[in-house]
N, C-alpha and C positions, 0 to 999 in steps of 0.2 A: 453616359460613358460610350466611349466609341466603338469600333470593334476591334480597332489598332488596343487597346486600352484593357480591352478583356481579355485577348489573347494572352499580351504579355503578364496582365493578372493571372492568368490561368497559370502558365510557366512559371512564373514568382511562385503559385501557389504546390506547385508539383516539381520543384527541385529536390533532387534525393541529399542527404542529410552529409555534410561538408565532413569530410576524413582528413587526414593529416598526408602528406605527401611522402611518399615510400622514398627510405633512403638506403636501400638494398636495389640498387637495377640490375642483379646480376638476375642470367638465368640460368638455369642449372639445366643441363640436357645430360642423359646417361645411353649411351648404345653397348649391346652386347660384347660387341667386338667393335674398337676403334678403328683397327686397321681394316678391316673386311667394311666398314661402311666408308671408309675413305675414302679405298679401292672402287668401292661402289660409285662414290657419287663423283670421281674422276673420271671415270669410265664415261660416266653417263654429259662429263662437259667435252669433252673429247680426246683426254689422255689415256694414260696408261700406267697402272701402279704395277712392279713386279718386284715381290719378296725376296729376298736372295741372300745369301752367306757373309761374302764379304768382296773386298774390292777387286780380288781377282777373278770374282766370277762376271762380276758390272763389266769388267773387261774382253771379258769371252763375250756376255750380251751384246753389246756396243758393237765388237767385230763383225757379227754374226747379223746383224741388225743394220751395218753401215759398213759394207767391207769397202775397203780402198778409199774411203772418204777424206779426204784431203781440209786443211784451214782446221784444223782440231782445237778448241782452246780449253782450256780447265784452271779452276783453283782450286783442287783439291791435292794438295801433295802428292797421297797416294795414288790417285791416276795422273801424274804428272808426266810420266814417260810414254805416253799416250798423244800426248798434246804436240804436233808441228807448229804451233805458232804459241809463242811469247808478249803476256801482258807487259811486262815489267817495262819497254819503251813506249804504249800505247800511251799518246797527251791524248788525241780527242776522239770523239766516238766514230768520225768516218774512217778511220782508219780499222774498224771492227768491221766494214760492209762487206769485206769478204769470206768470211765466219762462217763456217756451211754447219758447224756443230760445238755449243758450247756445256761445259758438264760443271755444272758449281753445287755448292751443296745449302741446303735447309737449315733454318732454324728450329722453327716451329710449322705442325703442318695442322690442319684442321680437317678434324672429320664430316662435321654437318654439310661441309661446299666443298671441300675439295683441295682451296688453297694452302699455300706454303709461304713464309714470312719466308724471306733473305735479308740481310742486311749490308753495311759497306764490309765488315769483316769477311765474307764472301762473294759479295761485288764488287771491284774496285772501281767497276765501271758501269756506271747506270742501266747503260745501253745494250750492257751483251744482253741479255733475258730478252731484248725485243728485235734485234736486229739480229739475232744468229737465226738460219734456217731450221734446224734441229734444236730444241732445248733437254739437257738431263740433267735432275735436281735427285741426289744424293740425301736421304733424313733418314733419322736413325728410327727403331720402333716407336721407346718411349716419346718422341718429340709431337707422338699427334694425340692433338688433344681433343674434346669432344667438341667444343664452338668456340665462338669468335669470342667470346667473355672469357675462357680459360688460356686462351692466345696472349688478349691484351695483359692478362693479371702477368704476363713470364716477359713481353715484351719491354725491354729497357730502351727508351727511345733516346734516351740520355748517353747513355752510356756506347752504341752501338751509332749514333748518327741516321743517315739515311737508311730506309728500310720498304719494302713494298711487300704486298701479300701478289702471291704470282698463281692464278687458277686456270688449269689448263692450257692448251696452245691458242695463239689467238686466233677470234670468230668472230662473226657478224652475220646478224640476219637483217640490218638495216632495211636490204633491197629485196621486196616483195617476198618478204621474210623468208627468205632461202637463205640456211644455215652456209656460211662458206668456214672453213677451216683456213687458216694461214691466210689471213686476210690483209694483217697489217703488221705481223709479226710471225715470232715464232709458226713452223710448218705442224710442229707436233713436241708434245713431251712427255718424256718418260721417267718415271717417278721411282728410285730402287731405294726401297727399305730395308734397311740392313740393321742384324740386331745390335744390340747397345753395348756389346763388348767392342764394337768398332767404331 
């Protein structure tokens, strides 16, 4: 016998015993506080969560945070009177390149990483979430869930169309692993969680 011949004898002889293949791939993760690890782990990709009341306070934020800032756009009704510039004629996404601040709101946000589903019923336009300078994403308490497994079970990809998970502002550490912030998108974004009577 060879030694090619023993080896693979030996392996034949020490294969652990054949189980039937798990038809549960969820996995269950539980944290204390959803929102305080969200917080957390946004913090830590380079956003910003802050808890707040309701849409007039996001309003005072924003001022306070961006005074005088010009190209404003939003889908959220409620901060609509905010907004100097109008989607409703935009056909194609260059027409978005001068967007210095876009505010749209959450579907679903996840606790373990940070990210926020959006879909077309709050994006009309693929493009804002990456080409606006400033990003703010509006989610209510209940919508963050603990992982990416309690995300997909709520997500209707049928029903809603296109959709993307959007985590923090964009980054890259491609080049000599130096972190940049606003690299190829969004400068920064701001996360306001507001509770679920709104």
């Amino acid at each position: 016998m060879s030694s090619r011949d023993r080896m693979l004898a030996a392996i034949q002889a020490n294969q652990p015993a054949l189980l039937p293949s798990p038809t549960d791939y969820i996995f269950h993760t539980e944290y204390p506080d959803n929102v305080a690890q969200f917080a957390a782990v946004l913090t830590s990709i380079g956003g910003v969560a802050i808890e707040i009341p309701n849409y007039a306070a996001i309003e005072t934020h924003l001022q306070g945070h961006f005074p005088d800032i010009l190209d404003v756009v939003t889908t959220i009704p409620e901060l609509a009177h905010i907004a100097d510039v109008s989607l409703v004629h935009v056909l194609e996404p260059h027409e978005l390149a001068s967007v210095n601040l876009a505010i749209i709101e959450g579907q679903w946000a996840v606790a373990e990483n940070g990210s926020i589903w959006v879909d077309e019923r709050q994006l009309p336009h693929r493009a804002l979430p990456m080409i606006t300078q400033f990003l703010a994403i509006v989610i209510q308490q209940s919508s963050i869930v603990a992982n990416m497994h309690d995300a997909y079970k709520r997500i209707r990809v049928n029903e809603t169309g296109f959709g993307t998970f959007i985590a923090g502002p964009s980054k890259t550490a491609d080049i000599e692993q130096s972190l940049v912030i606003g690299a190829h998108g969004a400068r920064s974004l701001a996360v306001y969680i507001i509770p679920d009577k709104y």
